[in-house]
N, C-alpha and C positions, 0 to 999 in steps of 0.2 A: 518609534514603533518599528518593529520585524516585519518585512516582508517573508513568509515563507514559502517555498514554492515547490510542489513535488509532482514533478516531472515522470507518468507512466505509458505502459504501452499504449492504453485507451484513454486516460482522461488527464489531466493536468490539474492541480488544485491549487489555488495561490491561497493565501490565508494573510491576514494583521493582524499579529500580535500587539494588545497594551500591556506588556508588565506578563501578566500571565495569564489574561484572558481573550478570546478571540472576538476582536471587532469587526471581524467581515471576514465572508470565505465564499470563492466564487467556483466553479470548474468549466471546462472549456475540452473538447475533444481534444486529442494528439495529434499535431497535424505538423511533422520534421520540417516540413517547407514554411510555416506562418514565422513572419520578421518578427523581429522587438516593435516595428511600428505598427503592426497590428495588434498584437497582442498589445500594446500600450492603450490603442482606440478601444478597444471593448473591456479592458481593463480599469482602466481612467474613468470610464464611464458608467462603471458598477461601484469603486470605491464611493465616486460623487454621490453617487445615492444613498452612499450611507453617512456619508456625512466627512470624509475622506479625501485627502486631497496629496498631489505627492508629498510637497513637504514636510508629511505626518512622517514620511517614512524617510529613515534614519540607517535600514541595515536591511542585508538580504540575505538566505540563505537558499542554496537551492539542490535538490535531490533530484537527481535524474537519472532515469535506466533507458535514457535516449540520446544518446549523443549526439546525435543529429539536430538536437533541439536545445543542446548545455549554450550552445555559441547564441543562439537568439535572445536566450533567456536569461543569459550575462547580460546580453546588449540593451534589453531591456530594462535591469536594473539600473546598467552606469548612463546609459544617455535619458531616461526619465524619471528617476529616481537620486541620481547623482552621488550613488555608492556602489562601493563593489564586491560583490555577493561572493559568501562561503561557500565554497562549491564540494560537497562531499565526496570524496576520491581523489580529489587534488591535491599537491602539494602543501603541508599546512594546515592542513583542516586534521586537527584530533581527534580521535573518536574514544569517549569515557563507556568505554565495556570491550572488554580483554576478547581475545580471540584465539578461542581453542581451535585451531585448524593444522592439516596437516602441511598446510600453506599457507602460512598466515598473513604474506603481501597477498595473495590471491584476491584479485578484486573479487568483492562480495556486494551482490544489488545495492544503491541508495537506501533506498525502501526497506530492506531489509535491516539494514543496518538500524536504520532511524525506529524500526519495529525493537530492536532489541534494547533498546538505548529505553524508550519509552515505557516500554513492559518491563524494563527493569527496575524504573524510578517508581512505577504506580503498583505492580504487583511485588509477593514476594516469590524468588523462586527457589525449585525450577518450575520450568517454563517451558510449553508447549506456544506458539504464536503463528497462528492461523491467517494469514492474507489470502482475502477472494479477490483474485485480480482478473490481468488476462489470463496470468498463469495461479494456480495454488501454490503457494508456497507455508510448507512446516519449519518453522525455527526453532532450534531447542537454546534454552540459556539453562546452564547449570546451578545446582546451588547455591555456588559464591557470584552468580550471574553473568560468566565468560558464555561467548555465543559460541555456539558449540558446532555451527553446519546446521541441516536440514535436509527438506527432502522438495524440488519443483516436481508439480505435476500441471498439465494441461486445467487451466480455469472452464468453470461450468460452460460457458457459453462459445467456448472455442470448443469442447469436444462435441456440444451439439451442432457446432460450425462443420466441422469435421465429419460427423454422419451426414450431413446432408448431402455437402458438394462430394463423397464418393458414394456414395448411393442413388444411383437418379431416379427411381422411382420415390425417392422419399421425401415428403413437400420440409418448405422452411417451416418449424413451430416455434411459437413460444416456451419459455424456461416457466413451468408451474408446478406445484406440488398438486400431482396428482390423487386422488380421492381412494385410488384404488392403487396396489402394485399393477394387477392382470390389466393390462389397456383391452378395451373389445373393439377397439379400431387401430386404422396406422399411427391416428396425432395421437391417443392419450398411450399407446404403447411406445412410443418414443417419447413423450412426455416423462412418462415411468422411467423406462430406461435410462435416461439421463440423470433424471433427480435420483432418482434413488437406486442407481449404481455411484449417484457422488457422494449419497450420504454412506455407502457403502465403503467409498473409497479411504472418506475421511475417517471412519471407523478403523476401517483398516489400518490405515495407516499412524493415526494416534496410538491404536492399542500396541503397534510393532514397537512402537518408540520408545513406549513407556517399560515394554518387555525388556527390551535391549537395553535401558540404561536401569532396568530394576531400581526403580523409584516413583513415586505418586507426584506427577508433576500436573497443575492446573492447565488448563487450556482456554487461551485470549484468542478471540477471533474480530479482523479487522477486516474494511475493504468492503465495497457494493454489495455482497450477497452473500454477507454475515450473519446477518439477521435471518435472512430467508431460508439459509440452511441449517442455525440455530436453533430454528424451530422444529428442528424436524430430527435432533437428534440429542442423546443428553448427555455426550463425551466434552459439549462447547459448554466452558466455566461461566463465561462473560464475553459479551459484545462491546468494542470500545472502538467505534466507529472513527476516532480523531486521532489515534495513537499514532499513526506516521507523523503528522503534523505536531505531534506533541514532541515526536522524536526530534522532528528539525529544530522545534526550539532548542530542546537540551541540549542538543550539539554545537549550535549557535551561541549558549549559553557558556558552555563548557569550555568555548574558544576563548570570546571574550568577557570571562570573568561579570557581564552583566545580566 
């Protein structure tokens, strides 16, 4: 079985792949400091409950845009796992989808990569590919399916992080689809303003992209609050909540031939 592991600013998701289906997926906050021995202890003890045990696991891949956290999450695979994980960006690790850049060593997120690798096996393009992270990230794949760049913008919940702690009069809210644009208070007018300057944003920003490269490309959206903004807008084609994880298979896949 595959261990896969992707490694983000907020959350971490390990996953077990059998063959090519997922036998367990667990997530775990971001935390640069936690050992391979802890993560092993809460890890160890979610697989067992499904019925999981190390020796199921046979190979590891891992995706990370933390570096702080690639060194644990190796050590994790080879001293409890007793293999030694594909590390994407490393030496040796191929990546199967070409790279239209104006620098093309230019290190390009994990995440990102593993989104284009996957949106390229399950849709057909182009391609638009939507990640709600910390950050928002646009990916275009072209035509013949080369990643082509994008566009980072600040994720929903960091720019409402963002008005609060410079604003002091303005309390902490929740992220909700407000009923109304007009808020008739502080929370549902920041409320508003949040969601729907990002469905604004993401509008925006789809419709530039698709001007500029003058073509009808589908838009894939992945990541925590995919869904939630999905609903709120009818530029997003489909939601495919697993597509990172699908990407590290196929790059794992791609490596070694199995």
């Amino acid at each position: 079985m595959l261990l896969a592991i992707d490694s983000g600013n907020t959350n971490a998701v390990f996953a077990v792949f059998d063959g090519d289906k997922a036998a367990g997926a667990w997530r775990a906050a971001t935390n640069p400091n936690r050992s391979a021995d802890e993560y092993a202890s809460w890890l160890l003890a979610l697989m067992a409950l499904a019925g999981l045990s190390p020796g199921d696991i046979d190979a590891a891949i891992i995706g990370s845009v933390v570096p702080e956290s690639s060194f644990h999450l190796s050590r994790l695979c080879r001293r409890y796992f007793n293999t030694k994980p594909l590390v994407i960006g490393e030496e040796g690790c191929a990546i199967p989808v070409g790279l239209d850049l104006d620098m093309p060593k230019e290190e390009v997120g994990a995440d990102r990569i593993a989104n284009a690798v996957a949106a390229k096996d399950r849709y057909a393009p182009p391609l638009i590919i939507l990640d709600f992270g910390t950050a928002t990230t646009f990916d275009v794949l072209d035509a013949a399916g080369n990643y082509c760049g994008g566009v980072i913008a600040p994720g929903l919940n960091l720019s409402l992080r963002a008005l609060e702690m410079a604003a002091a009069q303005l309390p902490r809210v929740a992220v909700v689809k407000p009923k109304t644009v007009v808020g008739r208070s502080t929370v549902p007018a920041m409320q508003s303003g949040v969601f729907w300057g990002y469905v604004g944003l993401v509008e925006g920003i789809v419709a530039r992209i698709g001007a500029e490269r003058r073509e009808k490309m589908a838009v894939i959206a992945t990541g925590g609050l995919a869904s939630f903004v999905a609903g709120a807008t009818p530029v997003i084609d489909c939601v495919d909540p697993d597509l990172t994880l699908w990407g590290l298979r196929l790059v794992y896949r791609h490596n070694s031939n199995r």
